[in-house]
C-alpha positions as a Markdown table, in Angstrom:
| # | Residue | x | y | z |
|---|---|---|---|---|
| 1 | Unk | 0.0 | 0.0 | 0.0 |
| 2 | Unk | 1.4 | 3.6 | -0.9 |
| 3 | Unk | 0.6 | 6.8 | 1.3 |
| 4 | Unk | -1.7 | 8.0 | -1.5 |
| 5 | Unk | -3.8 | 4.6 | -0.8 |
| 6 | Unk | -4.3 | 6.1 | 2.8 |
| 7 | Unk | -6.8 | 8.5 | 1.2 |
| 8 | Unk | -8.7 | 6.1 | -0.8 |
| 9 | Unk | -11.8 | 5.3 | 1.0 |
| 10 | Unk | -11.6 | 1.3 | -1.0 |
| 11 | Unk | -8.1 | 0.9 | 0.2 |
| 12 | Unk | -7.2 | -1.7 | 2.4 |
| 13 | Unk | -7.2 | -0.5 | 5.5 |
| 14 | Unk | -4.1 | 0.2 | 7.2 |
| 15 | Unk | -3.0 | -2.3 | 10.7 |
| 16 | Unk | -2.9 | -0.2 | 13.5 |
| 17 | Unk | -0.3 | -0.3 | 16.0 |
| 18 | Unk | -0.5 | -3.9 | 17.9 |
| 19 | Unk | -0.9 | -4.0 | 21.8 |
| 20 | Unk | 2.3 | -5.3 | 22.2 |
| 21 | Unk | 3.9 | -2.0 | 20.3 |
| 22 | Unk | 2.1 | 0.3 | 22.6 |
| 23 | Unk | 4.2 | 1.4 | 25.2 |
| 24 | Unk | 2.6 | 0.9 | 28.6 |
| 25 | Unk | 4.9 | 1.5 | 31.6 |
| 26 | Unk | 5.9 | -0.8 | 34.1 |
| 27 | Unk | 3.6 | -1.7 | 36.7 |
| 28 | Unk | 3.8 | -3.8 | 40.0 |
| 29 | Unk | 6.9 | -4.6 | 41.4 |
| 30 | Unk | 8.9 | -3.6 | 38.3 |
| 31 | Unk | 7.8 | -0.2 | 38.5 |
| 32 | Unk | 8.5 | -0.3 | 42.6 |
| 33 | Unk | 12.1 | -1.2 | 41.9 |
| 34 | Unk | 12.6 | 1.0 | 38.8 |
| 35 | Unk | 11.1 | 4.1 | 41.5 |
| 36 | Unk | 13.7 | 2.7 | 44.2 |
| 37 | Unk | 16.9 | 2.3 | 42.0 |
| 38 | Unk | 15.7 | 6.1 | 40.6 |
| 39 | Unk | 15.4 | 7.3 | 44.6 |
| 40 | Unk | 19.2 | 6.1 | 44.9 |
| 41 | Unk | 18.3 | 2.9 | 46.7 |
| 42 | Unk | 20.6 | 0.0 | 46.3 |
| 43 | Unk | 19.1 | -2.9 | 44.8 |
| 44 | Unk | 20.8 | -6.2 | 45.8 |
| 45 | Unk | 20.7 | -9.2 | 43.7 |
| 46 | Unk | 18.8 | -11.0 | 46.3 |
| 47 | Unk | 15.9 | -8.6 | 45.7 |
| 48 | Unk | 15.3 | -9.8 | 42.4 |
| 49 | Unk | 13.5 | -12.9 | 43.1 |
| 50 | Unk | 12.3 | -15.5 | 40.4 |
| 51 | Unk | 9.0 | -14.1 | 40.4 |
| 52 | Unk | 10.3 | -10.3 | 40.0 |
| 53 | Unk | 13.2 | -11.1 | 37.2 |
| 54 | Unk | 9.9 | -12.6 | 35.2 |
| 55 | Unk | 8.7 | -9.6 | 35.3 |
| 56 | Unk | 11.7 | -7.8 | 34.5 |
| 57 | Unk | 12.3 | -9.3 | 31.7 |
| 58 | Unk | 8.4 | -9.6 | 30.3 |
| 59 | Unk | 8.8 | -5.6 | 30.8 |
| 60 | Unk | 12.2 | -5.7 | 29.2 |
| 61 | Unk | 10.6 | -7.3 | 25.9 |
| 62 | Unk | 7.8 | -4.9 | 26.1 |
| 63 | Unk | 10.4 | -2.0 | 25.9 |
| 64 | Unk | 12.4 | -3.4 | 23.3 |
| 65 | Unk | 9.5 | -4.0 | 21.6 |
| 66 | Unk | 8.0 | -0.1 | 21.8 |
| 67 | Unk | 11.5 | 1.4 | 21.1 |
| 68 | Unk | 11.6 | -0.1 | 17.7 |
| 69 | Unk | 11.8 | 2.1 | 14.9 |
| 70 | Unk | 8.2 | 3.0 | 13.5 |
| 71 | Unk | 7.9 | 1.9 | 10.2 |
| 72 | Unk | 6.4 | 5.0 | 7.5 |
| 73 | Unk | 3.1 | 3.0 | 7.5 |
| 74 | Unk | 2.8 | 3.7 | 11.3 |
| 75 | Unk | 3.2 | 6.9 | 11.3 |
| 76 | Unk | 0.7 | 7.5 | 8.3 |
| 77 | Unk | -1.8 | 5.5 | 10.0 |
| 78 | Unk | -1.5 | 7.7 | 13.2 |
| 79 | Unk | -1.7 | 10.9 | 11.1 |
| 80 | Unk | -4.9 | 9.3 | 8.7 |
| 81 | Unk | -6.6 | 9.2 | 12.3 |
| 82 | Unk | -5.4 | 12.2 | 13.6 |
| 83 | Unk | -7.1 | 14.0 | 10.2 |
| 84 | Unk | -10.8 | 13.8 | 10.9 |
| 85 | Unk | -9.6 | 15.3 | 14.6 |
| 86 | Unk | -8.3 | 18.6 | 13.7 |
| 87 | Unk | -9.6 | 21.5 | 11.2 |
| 88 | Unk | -7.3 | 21.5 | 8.8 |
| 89 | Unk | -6.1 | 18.1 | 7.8 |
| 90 | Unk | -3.3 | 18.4 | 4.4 |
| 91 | Unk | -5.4 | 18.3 | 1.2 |
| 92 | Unk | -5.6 | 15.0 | -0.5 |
| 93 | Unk | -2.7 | 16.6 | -3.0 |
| 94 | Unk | -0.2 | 16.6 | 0.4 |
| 95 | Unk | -1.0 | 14.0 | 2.2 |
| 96 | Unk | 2.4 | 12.0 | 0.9 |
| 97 | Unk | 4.5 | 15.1 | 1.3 |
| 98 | Unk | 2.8 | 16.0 | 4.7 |
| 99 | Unk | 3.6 | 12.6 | 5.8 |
| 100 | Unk | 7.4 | 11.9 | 4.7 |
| 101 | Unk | 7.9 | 15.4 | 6.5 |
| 102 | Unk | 6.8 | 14.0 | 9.6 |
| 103 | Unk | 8.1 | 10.7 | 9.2 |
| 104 | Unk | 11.1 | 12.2 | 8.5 |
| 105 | Unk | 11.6 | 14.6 | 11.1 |
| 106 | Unk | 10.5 | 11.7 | 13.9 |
| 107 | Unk | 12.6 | 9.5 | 12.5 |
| 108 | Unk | 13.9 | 8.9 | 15.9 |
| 109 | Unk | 10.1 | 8.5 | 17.8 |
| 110 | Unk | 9.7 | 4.9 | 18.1 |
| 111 | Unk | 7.2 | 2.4 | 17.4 |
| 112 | Unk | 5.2 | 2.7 | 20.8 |
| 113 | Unk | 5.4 | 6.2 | 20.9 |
| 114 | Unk | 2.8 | 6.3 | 18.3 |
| 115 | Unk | -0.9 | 5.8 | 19.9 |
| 116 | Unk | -4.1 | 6.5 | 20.5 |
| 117 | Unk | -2.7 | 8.2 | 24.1 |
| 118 | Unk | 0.2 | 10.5 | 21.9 |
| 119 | Unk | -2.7 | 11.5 | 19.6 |
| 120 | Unk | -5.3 | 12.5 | 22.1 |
| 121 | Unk | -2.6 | 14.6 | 23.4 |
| 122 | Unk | -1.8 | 16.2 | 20.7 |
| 123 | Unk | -5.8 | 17.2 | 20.1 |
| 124 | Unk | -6.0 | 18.1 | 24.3 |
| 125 | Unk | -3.1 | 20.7 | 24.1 |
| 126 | Unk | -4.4 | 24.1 | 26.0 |
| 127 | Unk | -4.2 | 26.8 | 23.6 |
| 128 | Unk | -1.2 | 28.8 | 23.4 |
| 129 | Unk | -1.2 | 32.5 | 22.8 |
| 130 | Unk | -5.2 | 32.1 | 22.1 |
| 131 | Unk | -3.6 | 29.9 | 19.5 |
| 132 | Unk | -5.6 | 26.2 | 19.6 |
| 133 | Unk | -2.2 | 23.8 | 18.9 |
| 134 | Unk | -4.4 | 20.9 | 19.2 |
| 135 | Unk | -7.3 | 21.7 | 17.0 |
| 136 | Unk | -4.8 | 22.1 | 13.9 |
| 137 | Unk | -2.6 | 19.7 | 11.8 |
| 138 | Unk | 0.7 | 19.6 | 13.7 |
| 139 | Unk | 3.7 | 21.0 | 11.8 |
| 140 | Unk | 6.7 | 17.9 | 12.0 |
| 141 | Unk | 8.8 | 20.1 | 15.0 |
| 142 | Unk | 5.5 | 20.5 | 17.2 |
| 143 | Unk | 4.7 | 16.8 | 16.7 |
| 144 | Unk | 8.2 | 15.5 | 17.5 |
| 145 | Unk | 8.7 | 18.2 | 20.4 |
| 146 | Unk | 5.2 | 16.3 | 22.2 |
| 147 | Unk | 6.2 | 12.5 | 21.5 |
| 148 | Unk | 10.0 | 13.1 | 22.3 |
| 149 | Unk | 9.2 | 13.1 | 26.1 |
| 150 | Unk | 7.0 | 9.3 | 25.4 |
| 151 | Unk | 10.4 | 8.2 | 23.6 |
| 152 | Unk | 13.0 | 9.1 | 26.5 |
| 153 | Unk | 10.3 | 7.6 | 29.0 |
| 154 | Unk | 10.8 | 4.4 | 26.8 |
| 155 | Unk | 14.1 | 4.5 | 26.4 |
| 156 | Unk | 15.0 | 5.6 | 30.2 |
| 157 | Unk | 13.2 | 2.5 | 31.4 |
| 158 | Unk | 14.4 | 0.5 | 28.8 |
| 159 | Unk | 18.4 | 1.6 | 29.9 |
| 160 | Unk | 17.1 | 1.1 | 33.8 |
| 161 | Unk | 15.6 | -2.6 | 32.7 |
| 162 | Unk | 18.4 | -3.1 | 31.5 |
| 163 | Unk | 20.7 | -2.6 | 34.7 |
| 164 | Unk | 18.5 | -4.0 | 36.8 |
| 165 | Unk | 18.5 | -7.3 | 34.9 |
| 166 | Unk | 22.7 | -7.0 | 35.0 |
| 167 | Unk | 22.4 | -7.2 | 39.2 |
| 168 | Unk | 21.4 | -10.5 | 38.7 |
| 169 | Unk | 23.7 | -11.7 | 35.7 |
| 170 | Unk | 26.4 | -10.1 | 37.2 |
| 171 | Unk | 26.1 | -12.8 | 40.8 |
């Protein structure tokens, strides 16, 4: 499928972003020992039972997963639902352009960055200046300026998965 499929009401439709893409945060004790070891608590390998290192790395392959690099056809799929949200979606003439812009300027957002959750953001932004951000088709610097903080929350608990699963390889 191209991007000038996207606005071709017989197209296929495109696959949205799978569950497992979505970023969701830890939860449970993973997110009790990511808080502690980000409070400057020591973690000690005995901490990390069986049970907990499951978890660990269930969250870890979450991560991974959600800071993959999102494909063009994920990002044009977020933006052909993000179209009938605002007022000004790109004439059917830019949608290609309007997209490889974006694609191109969050090259570096990854795959479960892109979601329902990023895009009701973007439409929920208060106005600024009496401007209303969220009501209009985001420009590819003010879309990447509101994901980037969902990509270094995935990353960041990807890098502390990641040295919390080395207390225990390291015994």
């Amino acid at each position: 499928m191209t991007m000038h499929d996207m606005t071709d009401p017989h197209a296929t439709p495109i696959p949205a972003v799978p569950d497992g893409c979505a970023w969701r945060p830890a939860a449970g004790d993973v997110a009790g020992l990511l808080a502690a070891m980000r409070a400057g608590m020591t973690i000690l390998p005995r901490d990390l039972t069986p049970a907990r290192l499951h978890a660990l790395r269930t969250q870890m392959a979450h991560a991974d997963n959600a800071a993959r690099p999102a494909p063009p056809v994920v990002i044009a799929a977020w933006l052909k639902k993000l179209a009938p949200l605002v007022s000004n979606p790109p004439p059917t003439a830019q949608v290609v352009g309007q997209t490889a812009a974006i694609a191109e300027v969050c090259a570096d957002i990854p795959f479960g960055a892109w979601t329902p959750a990023t895009r009701m953001a973007w439409c929920r932004q208060p106005p600024r200046n009496g401007y209303p951000v969220g009501a209009r088709w985001p420009a590819p610097g003010e879309l990447h300026a509101l994901l980037y903080p969902t990509a270094q929350r995935i990353r960041t608990e990807q890098h502390n998965l990641r040295r919390l699963l080395t207390l225990r390889e390291r015994e």
